[in-house]
Structure formats: C-alpha cells, structure tokens
C-alpha positions in Angstrom: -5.2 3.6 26.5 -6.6 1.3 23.8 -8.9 -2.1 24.9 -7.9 -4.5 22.1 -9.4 -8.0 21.1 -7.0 -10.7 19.5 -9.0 -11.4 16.4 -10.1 -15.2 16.8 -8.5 -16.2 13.9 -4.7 -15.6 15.1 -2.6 -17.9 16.3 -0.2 -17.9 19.1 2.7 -15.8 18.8 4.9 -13.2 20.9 3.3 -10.0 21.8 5.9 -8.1 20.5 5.4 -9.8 17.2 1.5 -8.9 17.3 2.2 -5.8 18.1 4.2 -4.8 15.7 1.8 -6.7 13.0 -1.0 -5.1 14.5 0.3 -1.4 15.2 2.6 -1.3 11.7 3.1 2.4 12.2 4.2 2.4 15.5 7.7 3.5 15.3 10.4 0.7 16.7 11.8 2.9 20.1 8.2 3.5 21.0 7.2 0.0 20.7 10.5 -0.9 22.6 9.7 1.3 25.4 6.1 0.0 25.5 7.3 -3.1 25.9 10.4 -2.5 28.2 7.2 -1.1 30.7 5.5 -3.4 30.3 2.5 -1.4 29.4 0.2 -4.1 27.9 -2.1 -6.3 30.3 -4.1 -9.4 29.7 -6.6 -9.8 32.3 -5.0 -6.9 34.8 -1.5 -9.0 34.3 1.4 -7.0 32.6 2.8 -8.8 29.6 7.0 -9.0 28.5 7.6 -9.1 24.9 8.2 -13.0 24.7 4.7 -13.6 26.5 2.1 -15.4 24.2 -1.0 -14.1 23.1 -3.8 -15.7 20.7 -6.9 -15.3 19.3 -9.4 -14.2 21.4 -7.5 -12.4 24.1 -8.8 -9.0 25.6 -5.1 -6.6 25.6 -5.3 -3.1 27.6 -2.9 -1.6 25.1 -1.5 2.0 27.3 0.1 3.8 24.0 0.7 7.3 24.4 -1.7 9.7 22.7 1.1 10.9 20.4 1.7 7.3 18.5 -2.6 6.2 18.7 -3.2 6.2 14.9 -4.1 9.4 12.8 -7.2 10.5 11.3 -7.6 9.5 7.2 -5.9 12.3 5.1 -9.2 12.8 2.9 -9.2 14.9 -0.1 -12.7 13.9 -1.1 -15.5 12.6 0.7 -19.5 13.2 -0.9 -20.9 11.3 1.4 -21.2 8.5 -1.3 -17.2 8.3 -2.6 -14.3 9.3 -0.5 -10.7 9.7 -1.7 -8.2 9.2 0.8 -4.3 9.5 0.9 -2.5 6.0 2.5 0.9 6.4 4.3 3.4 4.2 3.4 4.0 1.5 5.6 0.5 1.0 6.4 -1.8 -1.7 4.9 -5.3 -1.2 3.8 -6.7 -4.0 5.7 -6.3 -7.0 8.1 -3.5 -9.4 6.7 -3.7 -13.4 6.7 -3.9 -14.1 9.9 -7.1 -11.2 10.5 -4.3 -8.8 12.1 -4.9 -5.4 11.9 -5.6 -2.6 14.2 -4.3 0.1 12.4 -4.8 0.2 9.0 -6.4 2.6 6.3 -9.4 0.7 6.5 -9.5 1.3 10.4 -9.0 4.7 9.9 -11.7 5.0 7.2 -14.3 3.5 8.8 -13.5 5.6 12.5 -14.0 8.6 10.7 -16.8 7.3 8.3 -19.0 4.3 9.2 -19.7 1.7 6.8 -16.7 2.6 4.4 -15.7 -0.1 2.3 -12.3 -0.5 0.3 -12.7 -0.5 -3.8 -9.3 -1.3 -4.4 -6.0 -2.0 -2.5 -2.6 -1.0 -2.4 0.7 -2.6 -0.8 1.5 -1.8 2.1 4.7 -0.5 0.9 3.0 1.7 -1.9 1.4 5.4 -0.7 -1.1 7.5 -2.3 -4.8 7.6 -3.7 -7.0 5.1 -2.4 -11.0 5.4 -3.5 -13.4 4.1 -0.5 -17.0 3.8 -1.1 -19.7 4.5 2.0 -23.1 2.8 0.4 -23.5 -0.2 -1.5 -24.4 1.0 -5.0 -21.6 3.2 -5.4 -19.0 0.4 -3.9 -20.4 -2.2 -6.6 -20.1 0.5 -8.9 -16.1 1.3 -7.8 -15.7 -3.0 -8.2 -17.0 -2.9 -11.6 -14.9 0.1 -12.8 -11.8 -1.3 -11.4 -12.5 -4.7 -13.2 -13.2 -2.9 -16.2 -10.1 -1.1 -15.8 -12.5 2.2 -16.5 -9.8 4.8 -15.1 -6.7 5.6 -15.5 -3.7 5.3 -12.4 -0.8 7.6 -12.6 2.3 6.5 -9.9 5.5 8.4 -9.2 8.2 6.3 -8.8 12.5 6.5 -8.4 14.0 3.4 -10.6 17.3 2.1 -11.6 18.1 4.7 -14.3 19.7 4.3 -17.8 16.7 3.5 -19.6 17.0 4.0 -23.4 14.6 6.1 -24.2 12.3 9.0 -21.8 9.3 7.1 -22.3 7.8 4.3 -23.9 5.3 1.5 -23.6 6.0 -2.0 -22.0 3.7 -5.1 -22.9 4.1 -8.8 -21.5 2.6 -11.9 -19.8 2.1 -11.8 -15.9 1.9 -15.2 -14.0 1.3 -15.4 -10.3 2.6 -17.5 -8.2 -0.3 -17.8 -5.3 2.2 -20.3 -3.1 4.9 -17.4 -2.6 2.8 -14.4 -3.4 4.9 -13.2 -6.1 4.7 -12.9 -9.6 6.9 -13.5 -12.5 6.7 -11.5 -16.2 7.1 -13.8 -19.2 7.4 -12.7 -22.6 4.8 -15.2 -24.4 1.5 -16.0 -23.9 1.4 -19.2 -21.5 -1.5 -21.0 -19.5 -2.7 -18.9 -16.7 -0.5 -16.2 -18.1 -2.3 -12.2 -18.2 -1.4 -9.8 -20.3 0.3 -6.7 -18.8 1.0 -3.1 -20.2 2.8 -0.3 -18.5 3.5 3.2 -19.6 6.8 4.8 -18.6 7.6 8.3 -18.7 11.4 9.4 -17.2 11.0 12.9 -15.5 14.9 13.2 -14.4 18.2 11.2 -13.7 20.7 12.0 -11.3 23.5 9.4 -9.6 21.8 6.5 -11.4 18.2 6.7 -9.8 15.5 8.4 -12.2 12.5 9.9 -11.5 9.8 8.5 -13.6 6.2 8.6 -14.1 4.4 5.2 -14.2 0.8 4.3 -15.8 -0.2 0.7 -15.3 -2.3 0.4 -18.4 -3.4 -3.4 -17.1 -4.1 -3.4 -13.0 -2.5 -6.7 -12.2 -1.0 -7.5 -9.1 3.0 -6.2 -8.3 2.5 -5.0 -12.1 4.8 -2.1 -11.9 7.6 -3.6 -9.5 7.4 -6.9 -11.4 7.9 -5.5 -15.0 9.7 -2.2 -14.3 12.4 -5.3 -12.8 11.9 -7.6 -15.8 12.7 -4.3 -17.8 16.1 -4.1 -15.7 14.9 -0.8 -14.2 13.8 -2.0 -10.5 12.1 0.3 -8.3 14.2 1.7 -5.5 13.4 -0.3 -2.3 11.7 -3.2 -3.6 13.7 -6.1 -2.2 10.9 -8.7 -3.3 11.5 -8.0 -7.3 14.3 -5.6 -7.5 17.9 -4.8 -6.9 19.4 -5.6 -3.2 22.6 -4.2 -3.6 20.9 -0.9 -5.0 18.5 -0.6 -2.0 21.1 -1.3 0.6 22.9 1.8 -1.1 19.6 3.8 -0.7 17.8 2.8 2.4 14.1 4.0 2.7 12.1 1.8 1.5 10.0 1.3 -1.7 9.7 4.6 -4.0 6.0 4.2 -5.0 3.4 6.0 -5.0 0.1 6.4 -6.6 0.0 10.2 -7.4 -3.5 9.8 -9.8 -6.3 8.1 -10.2 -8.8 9.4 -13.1 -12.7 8.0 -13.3 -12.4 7.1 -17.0 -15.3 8.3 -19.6 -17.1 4.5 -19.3 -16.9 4.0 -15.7 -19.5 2.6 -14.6 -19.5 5.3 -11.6 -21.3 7.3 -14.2 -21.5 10.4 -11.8 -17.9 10.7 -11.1 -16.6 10.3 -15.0 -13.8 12.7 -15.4 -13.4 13.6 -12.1 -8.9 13.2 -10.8 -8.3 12.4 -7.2 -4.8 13.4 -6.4 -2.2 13.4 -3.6 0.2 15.7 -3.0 4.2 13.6 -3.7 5.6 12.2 -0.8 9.2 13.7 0.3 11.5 11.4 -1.4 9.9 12.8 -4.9 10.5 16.5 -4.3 14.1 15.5 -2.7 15.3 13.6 -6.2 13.7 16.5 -7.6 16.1 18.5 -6.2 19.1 16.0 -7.4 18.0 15.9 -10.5 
C-alpha cells in the first residue's frame, strides 16, 4: 500500500493516465488489473480508470509488493559521489507537469537522503548516471559536466551500412524548445551549437550494427539526432529515426550509456581518472550473438 499526494502543480486528468505517468515502470496488465479492482481510493472512495484526479489529492495506492519500485542499482557510492545504473523506461526526475513517483531520482534519494542529480538521461536511454549527496561535490559534478571534463561512452544498435568502422561526425545542433526536438544543420547558424560524435561499429548482422558511441559535445538528443542526420538511426527512436525499421524490431530505443570517465581537468579533482561502468543491457549481448 503506497499513500500518494497529487503534486499541486498537476492538472486534471484520468487516473489511469496519472498513473501510468507517475508509476512508468509499472507493467500495463498490472496497472490494468489495479485498475479493474479498483484498488486506488481518494478519501476512502474507490476510483475507476476514467475518474479525475488533480493536484493536491491524497491517493491510497494498494500495489502489490512485487511491482512497488526497486532499490537504485549502485555501483559506487563514497558517501560524497554515487554512481547508479537507470533502467530504461524510467525517468530521472518529475516531468512537466511535477509527475513523478517513481523515478531514479525517487529511488536515489529513498536509499540516500539529500542526493541530487548531476546530469540527466532520457527516459528511453539506460545506464550510468552520477548523483552527488553534499553540495560541494554536486557543484563540482555541474561544473565538470559543463566543462565537458569526462568522457561518455554509449552502446547502441543503428541502421547498419555505414562506410567506414569508425569515424568522427561534426555539425551544428539547433533546438527547437516548442516541440522538444532538435534538428542537425551542417553550417554554422544563429543559435546553432556545434556537435561532435565518435562512432565506432563493433558488428553487423541483418542490417542493425552494433556500435560504440562517444558524444564528444553533450548536447541534448546529440546521438539520436546526428547518428539520424548520418542516415544511421538508432533502433527504436521513433522521435528522429526510422519508423518502418522500428516497427520491424519492436523494443524500444537501443541506448545506453555503458561509460562515463572523470576526465584529467574535472573539476571533481578527487575522482580524476576514476570509470563508472554498467554492465550492457540484454539487447547488446543478444546482437552480440547475431553478429
């Protein structure tokens, strides 16, 4: 049984639809079957799916213990820096709207207090994400993230036939803040950022390759947005990529950030060097196997 608050700032919309927002790992028959018994009250009063809740309502939530969200997956923790391992499917914090129950963030700070994010991944994307748990060492994490003072290394599978096994990508990245997307250009324009990415080809097999993907430049959708521009899209990404490819390989996105390396000039000066790393995700070792 979970006592939930409607953040204040969320508008009225169908349970089911908050629920599913707010619980994003909650897998689609259990959330059916909560819902088909009715098992969330507002005030003592059982709620159907099409009810409307808002801001500011108290929810008894009775999810069985198997589906209440997991412990973080740490694979470093100091007591100052922790290195955690995100699921796909799950965001890192609260959306728009302040929804967000479950999320790595939640997770984070149930099993350690006063952790705070130092960078963010979609929720689509899995793999290393760097928390701090004090001040100094989270405005430290900002300022080597800014500084692009570490290196990221992603495993991704991608529309294969690329011409060569590795190479280096460089371009112009514009965002578009109305639809949260992005677009590559190829010259310099106003409010245009430079982008480079690093691609490395580990395999091919039935036209989806394995590569290895180093986002030299952290901008925003960098990889999906120029690994499409490069007419290489990344399995599963339906916002930048190929549609008729995913349909043919349902699953979702095929990203995942494998690496992340505290460079030499980071101004996290006592973790220079140091490699967080998560273990590949089961799609990886499967096109492995194809390949």
């Amino acid at each position: 049984m979970i006592q939930h608050v409607v953040p204040d700032s969320v508008p009225a919309m169908p349970l089911e639809r908050y629920l599913r927002r707010a619980w994003p790992m909650l897998p689609a028959h259990a959330l059916r079957d909560l819902l088909k018994r009715r098992d969330v009250k507002r005030d003592g009063v059982r709620l159907g799916a099409e009810e409307t809740v808002r801001g500011g309502d108290a929810l008894t939530v009775y999810l069985p213990e198997r589906y209440a969200p997991a412990p973080p997956a740490l694979i470093y923790c100091d007591g100052s820096l922790a290195a955690a391992v995100k699921p796909q499917g799950l965001p890192v914090d609260a959306d728009q709207d302040g929804i967000g129950a479950d999320t790595l963030l939640t997770r984070l700070q149930t099993a350690l207090p006063g952790a705070q994010l130092c960078h963010r991944l979609d929720a689509a994307t899995g793999g290393v994400v760097l928390a701090a748990l004090d001040g100094e060492t989270h405005r430290r994490a900002l300022e080597t993230f800014r500084e692009h003072a570490l290196r990221k290394r992603y495993l991704a599978l991608a529309k294969g036939g690329f011409p060569a096994r590795e190479g280096v990508l460089r371009a112009w990245l514009v965002k578009d803040a109305r639809r949260s997307t992005v677009r590559i250009a190829h010259r310099s324009a106003p409010g245009a950022k430079p982008v480079e990415t690093r691609y490395r080809v580990m395999g091919e097999s039935g036209g989806i390759a394995r590569v290895e993907l180093e986002p030299v430049t952290g901008r925003t959708h960098q990889l999906r947005a120029h690994m499409a521009d490069f007419g290489h899209p990344l399995l599963g990404d339906d916002k930048y990529g190929d549609r008729a490819l995913n349909r043919a390989h349902p699953g979702g996105l095929r990203l995942w950030c494998a690496e992340l390396t505290i460079g030499a000039d980071s101004p996290l000066e006592g973790y220079r060097g140091m490699t967080f790393s998560a273990p590949p995700p089961e799609w990886w070792s499967d096109g492995r196997e194809r390949g």
